[in-house]
VOPAGU-2260 file (C-alpha; in pm, 1 decimal, decimal comma):
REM VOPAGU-2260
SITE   aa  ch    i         X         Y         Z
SITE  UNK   A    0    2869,6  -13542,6    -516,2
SITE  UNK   A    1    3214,0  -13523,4    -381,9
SITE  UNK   A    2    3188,3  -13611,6      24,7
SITE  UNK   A    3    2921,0  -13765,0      18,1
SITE  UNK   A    4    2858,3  -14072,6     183,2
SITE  UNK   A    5    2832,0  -14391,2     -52,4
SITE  UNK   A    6    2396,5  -14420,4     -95,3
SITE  UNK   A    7    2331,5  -14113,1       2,1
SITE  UNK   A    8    1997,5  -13918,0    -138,1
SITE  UNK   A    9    2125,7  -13624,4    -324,1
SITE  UNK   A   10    2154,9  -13249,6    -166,6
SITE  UNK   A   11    1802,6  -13084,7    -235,4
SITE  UNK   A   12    1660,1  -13416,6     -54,0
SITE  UNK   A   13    1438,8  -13702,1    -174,0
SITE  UNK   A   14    1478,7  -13991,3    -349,5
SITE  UNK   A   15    1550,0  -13963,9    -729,0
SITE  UNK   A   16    1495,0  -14200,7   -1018,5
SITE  UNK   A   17    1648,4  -14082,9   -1282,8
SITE  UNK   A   18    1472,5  -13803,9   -1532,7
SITE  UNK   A   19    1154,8  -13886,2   -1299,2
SITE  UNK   A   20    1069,5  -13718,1    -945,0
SITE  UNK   A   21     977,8  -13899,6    -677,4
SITE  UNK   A   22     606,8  -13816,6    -700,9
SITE  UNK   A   23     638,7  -13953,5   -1096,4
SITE  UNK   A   24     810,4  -14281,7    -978,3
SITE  UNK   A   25     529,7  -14356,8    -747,0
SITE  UNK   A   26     266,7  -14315,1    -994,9
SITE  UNK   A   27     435,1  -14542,8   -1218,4
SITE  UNK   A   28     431,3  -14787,9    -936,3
SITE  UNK   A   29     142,7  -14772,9    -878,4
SITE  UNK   A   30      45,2  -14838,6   -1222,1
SITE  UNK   A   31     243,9  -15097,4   -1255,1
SITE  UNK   A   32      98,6  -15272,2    -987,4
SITE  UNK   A   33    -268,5  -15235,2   -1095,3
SITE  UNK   A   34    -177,7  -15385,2   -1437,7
SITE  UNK   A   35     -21,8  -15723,0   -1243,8
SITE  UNK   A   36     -44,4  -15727,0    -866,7
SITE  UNK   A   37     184,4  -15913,6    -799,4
SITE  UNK   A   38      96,7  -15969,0    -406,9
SITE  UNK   A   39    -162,9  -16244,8    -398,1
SITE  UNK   A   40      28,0  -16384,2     -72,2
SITE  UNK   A   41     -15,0  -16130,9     216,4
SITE  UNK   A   42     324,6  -16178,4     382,5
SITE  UNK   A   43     454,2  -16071,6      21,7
SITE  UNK   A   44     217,1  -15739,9     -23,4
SITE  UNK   A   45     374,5  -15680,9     373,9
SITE  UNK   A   46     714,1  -15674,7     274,4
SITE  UNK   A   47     642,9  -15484,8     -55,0
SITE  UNK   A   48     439,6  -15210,3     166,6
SITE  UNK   A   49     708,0  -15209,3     422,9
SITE  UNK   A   50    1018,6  -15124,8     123,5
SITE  UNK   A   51     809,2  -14830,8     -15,0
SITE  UNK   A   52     701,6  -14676,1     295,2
SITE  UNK   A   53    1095,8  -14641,0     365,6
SITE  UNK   A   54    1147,3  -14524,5      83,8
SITE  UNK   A   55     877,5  -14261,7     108,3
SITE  UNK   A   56     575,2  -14407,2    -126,6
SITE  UNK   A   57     356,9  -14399,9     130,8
SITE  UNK   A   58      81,6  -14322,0    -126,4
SITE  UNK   A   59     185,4  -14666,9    -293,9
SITE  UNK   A   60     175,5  -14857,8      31,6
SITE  UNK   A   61    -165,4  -14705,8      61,4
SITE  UNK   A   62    -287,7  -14783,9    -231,2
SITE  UNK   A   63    -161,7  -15138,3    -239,5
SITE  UNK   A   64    -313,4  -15179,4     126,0
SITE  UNK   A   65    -679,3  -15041,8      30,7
SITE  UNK   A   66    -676,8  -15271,6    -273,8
SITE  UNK   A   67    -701,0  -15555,8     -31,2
SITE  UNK   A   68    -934,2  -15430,8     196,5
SITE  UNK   A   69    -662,5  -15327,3     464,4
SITE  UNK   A   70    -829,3  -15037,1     521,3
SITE  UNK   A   71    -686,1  -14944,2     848,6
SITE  UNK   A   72    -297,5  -14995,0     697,5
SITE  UNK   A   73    -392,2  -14771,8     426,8
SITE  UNK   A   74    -483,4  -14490,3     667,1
SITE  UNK   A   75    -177,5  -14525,6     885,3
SITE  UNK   A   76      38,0  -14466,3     572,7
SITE  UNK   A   77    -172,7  -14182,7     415,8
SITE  UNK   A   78    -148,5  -14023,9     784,7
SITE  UNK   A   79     241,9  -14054,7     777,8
SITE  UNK   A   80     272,7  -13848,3     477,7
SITE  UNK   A   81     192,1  -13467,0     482,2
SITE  UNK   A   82      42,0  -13438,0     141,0
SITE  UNK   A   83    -170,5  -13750,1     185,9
SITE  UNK   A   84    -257,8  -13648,2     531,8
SITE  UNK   A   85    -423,4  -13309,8     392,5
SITE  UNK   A   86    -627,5  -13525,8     177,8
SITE  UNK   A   87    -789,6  -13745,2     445,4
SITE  UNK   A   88    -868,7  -13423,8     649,2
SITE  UNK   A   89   -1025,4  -13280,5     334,8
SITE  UNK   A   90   -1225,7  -13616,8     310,8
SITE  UNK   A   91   -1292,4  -13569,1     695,9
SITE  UNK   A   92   -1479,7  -13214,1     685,6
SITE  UNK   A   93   -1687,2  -13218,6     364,8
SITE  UNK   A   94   -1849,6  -13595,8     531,5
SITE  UNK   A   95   -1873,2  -13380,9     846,6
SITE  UNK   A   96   -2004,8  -13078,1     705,3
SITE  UNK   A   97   -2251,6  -13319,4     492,4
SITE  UNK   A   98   -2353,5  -13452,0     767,3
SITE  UNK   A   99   -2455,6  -13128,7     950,3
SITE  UNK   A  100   -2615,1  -13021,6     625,0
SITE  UNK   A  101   -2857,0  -13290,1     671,4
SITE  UNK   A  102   -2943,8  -13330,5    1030,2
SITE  UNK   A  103   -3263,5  -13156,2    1163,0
């Protein structure tokens, strides 16, 4: 767009790639990486989670982190993003309200 700054995200915000949203690109990384993974050195899965949390695929960096049993990563990224952070909530009051369905 004319004035803006060289690697700037376009007006409307987000990152775009291409014909796909952002939401679409992450799936497809994710995908990706379940076909390959790549990462079988940690300080290599670290620098890969670190990239796509700033680039807003949180929900990848999650994902990648719970594949390897880094549990407590994958819940500080799902807690960064709003739409991921509704989900562990959810998750949150059904085991609560499960729980209170059982007690005495």
């Amino acid at each position: 767009a004319p004035g803006a700054a060289a690697g700037a995200p376009p007006r409307g915000g987000g990152v775009h790639f291409g014909c796909h949203s952002s939401d679409e690109a992450e799936q497809l990384l994710i995908g990706l990486l379940g076909a390959e993974d790549p990462f079988a050195q940690r300080e290599e899965r670290e620098r890969f989670a670190a990239r796509a949390a700033r680039v807003g695929f949180l929900g990848a960096a999650a994902w990648l982190h719970e594949r390897h049993g880094e549990h407590g990563k994958a819940l500080d990224c799902r807690l960064q993003d709003g739409k991921l952070r509704e989900g562990v909530f959810e998750y949150i009051i059904t085991r609560l309200a499960e729980a209170s369905d059982d007690a005495p």
